[in-house]
N, C-alpha and C positions, 0 to 999 in steps of 0.2 A: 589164818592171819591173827587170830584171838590170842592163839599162843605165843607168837613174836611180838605183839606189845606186852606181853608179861615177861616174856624173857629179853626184854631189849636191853633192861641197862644191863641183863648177865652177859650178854652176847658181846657187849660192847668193853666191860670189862676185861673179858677173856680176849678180847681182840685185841685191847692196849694190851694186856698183859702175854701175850704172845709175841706181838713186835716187838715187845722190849729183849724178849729171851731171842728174838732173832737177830736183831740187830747187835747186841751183844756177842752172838755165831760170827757174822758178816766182820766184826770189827777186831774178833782175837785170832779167826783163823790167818788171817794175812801179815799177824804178829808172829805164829807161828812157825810161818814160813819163814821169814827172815831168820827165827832161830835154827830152823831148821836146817836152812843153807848152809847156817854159820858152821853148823854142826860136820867134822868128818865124814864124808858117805862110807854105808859099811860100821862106820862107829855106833856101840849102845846106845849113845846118846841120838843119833839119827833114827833108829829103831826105834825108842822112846818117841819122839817126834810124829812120827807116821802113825803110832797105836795115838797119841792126842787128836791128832788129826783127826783120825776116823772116829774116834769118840764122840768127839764136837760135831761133827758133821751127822753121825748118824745120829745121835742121841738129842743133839737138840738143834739142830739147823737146820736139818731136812726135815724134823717132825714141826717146830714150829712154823718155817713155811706155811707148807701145808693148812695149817689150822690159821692161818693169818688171813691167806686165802679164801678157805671156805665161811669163816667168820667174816671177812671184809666183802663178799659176796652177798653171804646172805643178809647185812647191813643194809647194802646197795639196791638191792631189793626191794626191803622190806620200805627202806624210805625211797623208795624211787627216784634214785641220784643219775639215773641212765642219760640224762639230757642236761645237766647239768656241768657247764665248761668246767670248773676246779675241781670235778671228780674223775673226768675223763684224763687231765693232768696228771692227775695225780695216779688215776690208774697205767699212765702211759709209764711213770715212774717207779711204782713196785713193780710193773713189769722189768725194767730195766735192773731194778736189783734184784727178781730172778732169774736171769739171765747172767747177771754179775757173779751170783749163787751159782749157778753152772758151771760160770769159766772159773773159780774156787774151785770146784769139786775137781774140775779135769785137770786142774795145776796140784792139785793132791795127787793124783794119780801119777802126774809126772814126775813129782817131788818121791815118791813112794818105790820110784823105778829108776831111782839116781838121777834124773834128768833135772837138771837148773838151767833152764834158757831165760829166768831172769835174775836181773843184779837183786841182791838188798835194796839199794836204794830203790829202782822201781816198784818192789814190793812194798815199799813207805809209804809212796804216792798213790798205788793202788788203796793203800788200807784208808787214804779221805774218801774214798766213793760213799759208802755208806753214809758217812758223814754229812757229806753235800746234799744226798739226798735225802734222808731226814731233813734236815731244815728244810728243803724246798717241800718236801711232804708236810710236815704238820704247820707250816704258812700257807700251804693249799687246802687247809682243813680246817683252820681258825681265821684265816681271816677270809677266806674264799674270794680271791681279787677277780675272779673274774665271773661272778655271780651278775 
């Protein structure tokens, strides 16, 4: 335990600094899509699309996950947030955005195999999720309403 309060404010840096490179994944892939659709299927430019795609998603959206998690974990932990209502919130919430993170990766897969079962527009309105919740996340964390 000696070593988590020495390494706590790194833990905790690395942990903002993680969400921010994932929410940034979360907030341009479904920008992408929309260019993507726009794009000819078959066409360069669609190919181009589908290589960002999987760049983004592999290189920094599935790894930042990951490391958001096991840092906001071991957080939890260390300060023993287990019974505390604004973190069970909150954890109900980054659950929900990765899950959100999922149905992205498998509309990548669909997008990558010609398939558009949706408009542009709903792809707009998909891309506020992350949005939304962010805000509802870091008001669950600063002002803890229901401490």
């Amino acid at each position: 335990m000696e070593i988590l309060t020495l390494a706590y404010p790194w833990i905790k840096a690395a942990h903002i600094i993680f969400v921010i490179f994932w929410m940034a994944g979360l907030f341009m892939l479904p920008r992408f899509f929309v260019y993507h659709q726009e794009a000819a299927e078959g066409s360069p430019e669609a190919t181009a699309w589908v290589e960002r795609e999987d760049k983004l998603a592999t290189i920094i959206m599935n790894p930042s996950m990951l490391i958001v998690w096991v840092l906001g974990l071991t957080l939890a932990y260390y300060l023993n947030l287990w019974a505390q209502p604004w973190f069970l919130v909150k954890l109900l919430f980054v659950t929900a955005l990765s899950g959100y993170q999922g149905w992205l990766m498998a509309y990548r897969k669909k997008l990558s195999r010609g398939e558009r079962p949706l408009s542009g527009k709903r792809l707009r309105m998909l891309n506020e999720v992350p949005g939304i919740a962010a805000a509802v996340i870091v008001i669950l964390v600063i002002v803890r309403p229901f401490s």
